[in-house]
N, C-alpha and C positions, 0 to 999 in steps of 0.2 A: 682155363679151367682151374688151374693150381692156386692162379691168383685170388679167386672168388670162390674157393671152397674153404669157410670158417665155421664151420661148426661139424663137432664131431659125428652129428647123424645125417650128415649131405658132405663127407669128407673124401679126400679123393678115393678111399679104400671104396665107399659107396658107388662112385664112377665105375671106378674098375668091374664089381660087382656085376652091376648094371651090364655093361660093356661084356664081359665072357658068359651071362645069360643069352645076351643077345645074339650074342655069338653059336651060342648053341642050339638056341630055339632057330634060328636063321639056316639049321645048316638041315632040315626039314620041308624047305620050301625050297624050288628052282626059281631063277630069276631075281632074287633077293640084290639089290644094290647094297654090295656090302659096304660100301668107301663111302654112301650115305648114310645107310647105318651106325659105322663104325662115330663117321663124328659128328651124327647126332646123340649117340647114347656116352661120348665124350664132353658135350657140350650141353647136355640136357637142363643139368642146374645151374646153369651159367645168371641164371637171373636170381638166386637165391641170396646173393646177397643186397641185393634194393628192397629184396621185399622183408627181409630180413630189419631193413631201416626204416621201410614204411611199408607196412602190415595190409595195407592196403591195393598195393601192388601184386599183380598174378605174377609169379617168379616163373610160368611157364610160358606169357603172352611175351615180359622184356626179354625171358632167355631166348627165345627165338628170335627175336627183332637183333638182338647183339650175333647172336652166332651167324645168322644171315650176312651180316656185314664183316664178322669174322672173317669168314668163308668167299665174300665177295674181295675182300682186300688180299687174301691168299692165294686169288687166280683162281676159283672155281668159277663155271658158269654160271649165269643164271636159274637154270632151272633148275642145277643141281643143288646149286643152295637153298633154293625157293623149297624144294622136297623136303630137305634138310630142317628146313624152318617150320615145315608143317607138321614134322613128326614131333618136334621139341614141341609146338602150340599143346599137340593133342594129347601131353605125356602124363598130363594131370589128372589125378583122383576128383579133385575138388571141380572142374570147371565142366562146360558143355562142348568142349570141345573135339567131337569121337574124332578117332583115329579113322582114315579111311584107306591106306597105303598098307601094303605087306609090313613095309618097313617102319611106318607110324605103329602098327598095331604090335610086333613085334618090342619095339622101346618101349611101348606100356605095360603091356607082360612082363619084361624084364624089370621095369620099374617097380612093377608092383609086387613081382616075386621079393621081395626086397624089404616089404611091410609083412610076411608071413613067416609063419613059424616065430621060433626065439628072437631072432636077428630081427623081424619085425617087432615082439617087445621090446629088443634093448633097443632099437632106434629112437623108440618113441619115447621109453623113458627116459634116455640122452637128451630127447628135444625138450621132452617138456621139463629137463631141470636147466637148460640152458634161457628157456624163454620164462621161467621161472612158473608156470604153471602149478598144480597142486597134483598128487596123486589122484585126491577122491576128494567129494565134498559129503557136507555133512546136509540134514534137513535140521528144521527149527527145534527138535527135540536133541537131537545130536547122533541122528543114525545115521548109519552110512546110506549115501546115493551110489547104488548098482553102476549107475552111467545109461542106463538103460532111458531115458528121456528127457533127464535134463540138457540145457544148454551150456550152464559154463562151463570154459574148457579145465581136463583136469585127463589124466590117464584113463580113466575107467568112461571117459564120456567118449575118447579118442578108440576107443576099443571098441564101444559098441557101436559108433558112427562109422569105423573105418575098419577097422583090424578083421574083425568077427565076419564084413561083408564081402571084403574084396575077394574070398573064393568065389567067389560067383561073377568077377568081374573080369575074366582073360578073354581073350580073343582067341589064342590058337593053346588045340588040343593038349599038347608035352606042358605047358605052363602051369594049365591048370591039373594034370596030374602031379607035377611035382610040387604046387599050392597042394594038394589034398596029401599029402604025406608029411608034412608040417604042422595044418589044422590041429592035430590033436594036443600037440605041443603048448600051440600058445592057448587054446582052450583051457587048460589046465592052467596054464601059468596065471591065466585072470581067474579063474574058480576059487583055487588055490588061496593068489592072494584077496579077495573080496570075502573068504571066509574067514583068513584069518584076521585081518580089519574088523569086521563084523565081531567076531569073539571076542576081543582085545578091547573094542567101544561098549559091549554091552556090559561085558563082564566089571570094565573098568568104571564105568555109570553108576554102576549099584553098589559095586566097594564104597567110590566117594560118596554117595547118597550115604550109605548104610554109615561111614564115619563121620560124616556131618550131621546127620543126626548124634 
């Protein structure tokens, strides 16, 4: 995991993260496999750096297929690796693959606890000056885009696709109360700054018009 964590918003501090969520939401349920648990939500972004090099790659389909063999060459069973591997597939925001395992559903709540509140904006504006993405885009006159429908990626398009939805996407109870006591946080935080963008562009508009003429 130490090896393949490059970048500051899938950085081991994000592991760990992950890892004492999981730990807590887990200590709610009986029967939880914790020693599956534990390293899967260890090994979860272990594929983040292929897809990282090619954008094309699910970083949660290769991190499963490596942590399986991780896990198989360090003397686990079969099937405990096999569970392992299923909960890293299902750990994704982006992909169709639900979690159907205590233990699968619990690493995606923890994951996703993780995208909410502050911590979830500064993740993402870490990423996206890392992948060199823009904040916001503009339209053909020069206003600001909300993020609210367009496609190209930019922060404000990442917030309204992901940020703003994932309260509504936990599996177990504690996850998504402690998502709703963040909520307000990052709401504000993209209001905030989309108003002052918006002020900054229009007002800025009319000065240069008004001095060009």
């Amino acid at each position: 995991m130490l090896e393949r964590m490059n970048d500051g918003a899938h950085d081991e501090q994000h592991i760990y993260r992950v890892l004492y969520a999981a730990l807590d939401l887990a200590a709610d349920y009986q029967g939880v496999d914790v020693d599956v648990l534990i390293a899967a939500a260890l090994l979860h972004d272990i594929g983040r750096d292929a897809q990282f090099k090619d954008p094309k790659l699910d970083h949660a389909a290769v991190g499963a297929e490596a942590a399986y063999a991780f896990l198989i060459a360090s003397g686990w069973d079969k099937s405990r690796a096999l569970h392992a591997r299923e909960c890293i597939r299902s750990h994704r925001y982006r992909n169709d693959a639900e979690p159907e395992s205590i233990e699968a559903k619990i690493l995606f709540d923890s994951d996703k606890l993780d995208v909410t509140g502050t911590i979830g904006i500064a993740r993402t504006l870490a990423y996206k000056g890392i992948v060199a993405e823009p904040l916001y885009s503009l339209d053909e006159d020069g206003n600001v885009l909300s993020g609210g429908r367009e496609t190209e990626p930019s922060f404000f398009q990442e917030y309204n696709w992901k940020l703003k939805n994932v309260y509504g996407k936990f599996y177990t109870e504690k996850a998504e109360k402690i998502a709703e006591t963040r909520r307000k946080a990052s709401v504000d935080f993209y209001e905030s700054m989309l108003a002052e963008v918006e002020t900054t562009h229009r007002i800025g508009m009319r000065r240069l018009s008004e001095t060009l003429d």
